[in-house]
C-alpha positions as CSV (number, residue, x, y, z in Angstrom):
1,X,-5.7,58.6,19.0
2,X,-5.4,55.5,19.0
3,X,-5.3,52.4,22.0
4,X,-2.4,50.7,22.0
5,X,-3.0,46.9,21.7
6,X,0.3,45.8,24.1
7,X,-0.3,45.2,27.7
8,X,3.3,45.0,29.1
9,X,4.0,42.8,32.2
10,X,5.9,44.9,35.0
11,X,6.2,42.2,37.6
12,X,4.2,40.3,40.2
13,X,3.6,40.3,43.5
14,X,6.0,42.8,45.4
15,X,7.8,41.8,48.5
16,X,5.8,42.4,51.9
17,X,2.7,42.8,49.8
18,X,0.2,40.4,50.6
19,X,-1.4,37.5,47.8
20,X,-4.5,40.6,47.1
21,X,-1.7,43.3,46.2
22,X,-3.2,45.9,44.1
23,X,-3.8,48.4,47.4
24,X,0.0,47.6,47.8
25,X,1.0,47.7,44.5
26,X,-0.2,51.0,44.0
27,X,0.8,52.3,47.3
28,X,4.6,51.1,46.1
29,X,4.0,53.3,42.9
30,X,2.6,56.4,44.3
31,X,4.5,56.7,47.6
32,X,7.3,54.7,47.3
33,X,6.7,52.3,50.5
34,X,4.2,49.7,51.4
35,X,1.4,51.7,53.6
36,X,-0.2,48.5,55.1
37,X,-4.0,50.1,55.7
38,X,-4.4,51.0,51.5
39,X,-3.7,47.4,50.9
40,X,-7.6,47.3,51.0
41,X,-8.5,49.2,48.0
42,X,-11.7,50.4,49.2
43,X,-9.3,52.2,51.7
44,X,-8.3,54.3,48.4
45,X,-11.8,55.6,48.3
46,X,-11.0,58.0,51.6
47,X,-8.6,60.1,49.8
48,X,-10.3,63.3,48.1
49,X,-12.6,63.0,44.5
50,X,-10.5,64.7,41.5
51,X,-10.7,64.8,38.0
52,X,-8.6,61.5,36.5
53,X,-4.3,62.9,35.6
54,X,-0.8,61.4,35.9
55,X,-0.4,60.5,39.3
56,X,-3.9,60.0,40.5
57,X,-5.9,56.6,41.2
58,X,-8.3,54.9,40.1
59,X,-10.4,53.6,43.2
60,X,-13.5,50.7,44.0
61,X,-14.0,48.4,46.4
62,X,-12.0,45.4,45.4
63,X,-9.8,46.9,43.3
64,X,-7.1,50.0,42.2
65,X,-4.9,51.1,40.0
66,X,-2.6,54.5,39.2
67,X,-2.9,56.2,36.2
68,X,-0.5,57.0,34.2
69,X,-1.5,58.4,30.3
70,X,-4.4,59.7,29.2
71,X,-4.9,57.5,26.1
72,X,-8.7,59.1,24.9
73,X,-12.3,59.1,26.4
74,X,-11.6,57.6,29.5
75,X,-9.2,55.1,28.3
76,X,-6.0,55.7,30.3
77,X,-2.7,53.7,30.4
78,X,-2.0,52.3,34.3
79,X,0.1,50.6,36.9
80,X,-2.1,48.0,37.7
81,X,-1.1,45.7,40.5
82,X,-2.7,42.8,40.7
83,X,-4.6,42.5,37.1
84,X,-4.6,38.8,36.9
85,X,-2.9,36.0,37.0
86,X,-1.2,37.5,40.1
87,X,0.6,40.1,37.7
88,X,1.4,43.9,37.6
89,X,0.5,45.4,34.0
90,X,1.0,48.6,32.4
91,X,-1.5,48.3,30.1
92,X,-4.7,50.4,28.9
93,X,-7.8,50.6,31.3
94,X,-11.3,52.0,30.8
95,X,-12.7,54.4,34.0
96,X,-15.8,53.3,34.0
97,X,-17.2,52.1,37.2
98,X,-14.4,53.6,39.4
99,X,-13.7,56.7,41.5
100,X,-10.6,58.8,40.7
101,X,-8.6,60.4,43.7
102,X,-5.8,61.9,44.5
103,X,-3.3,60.2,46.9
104,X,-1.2,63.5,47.4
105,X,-3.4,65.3,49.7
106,X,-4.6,64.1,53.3
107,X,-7.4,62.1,53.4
């Protein structure tokens, strides 16, 4: 399988996020509603370890995105608030050097 090359641009910052708005961002995409104590993404890192799938996140301290295709290796295609230049991407991202969780139990 091959990576696709295209990094789509799905926005910038979103209202009542604040100027570091990935923790928001993602928060927006997996619950729907700005929850103001995951707009630190090492917050992320509280919610239970899991193997990466739709839906889940991919967690360090400084930055987070969801994850939304499995692409191959550990290559997936994700939301990803904040990616630079003060824009939201759905674009391909490697796994390496984060934590995967999942968001849909209790921390």
């Amino acid at each position: 399988m091959r990576v696709p090359a295209e990094s789509r641009i799905a926005g910038g910052r979103p209202p009542g996020c604040p100027a570091a708005f990935c923790g928001c961002g993602a928060a927006l995409r997996v619950f729907g509603r700005v929850v103001p104590e995951l707009n630190l993404a090492a917050n992320w890192l509280r919610f239970p370890r899991t193997s990466p799938s739709p839906g889940m996140v991919a967690a360090r301290r400084g930055h987070v995105f969801v994850l939304e295709q499995h692409l191959r290796g550990d290559i997936w295609m994700a939301y990803d608030a904040n990616s630079g230049g003060h824009a939201t991407r759905m674009h391909a991202r490697s796994l390496r050097g984060y934590t995967v969780v999942n968001p849909h139990v209790a921390a």
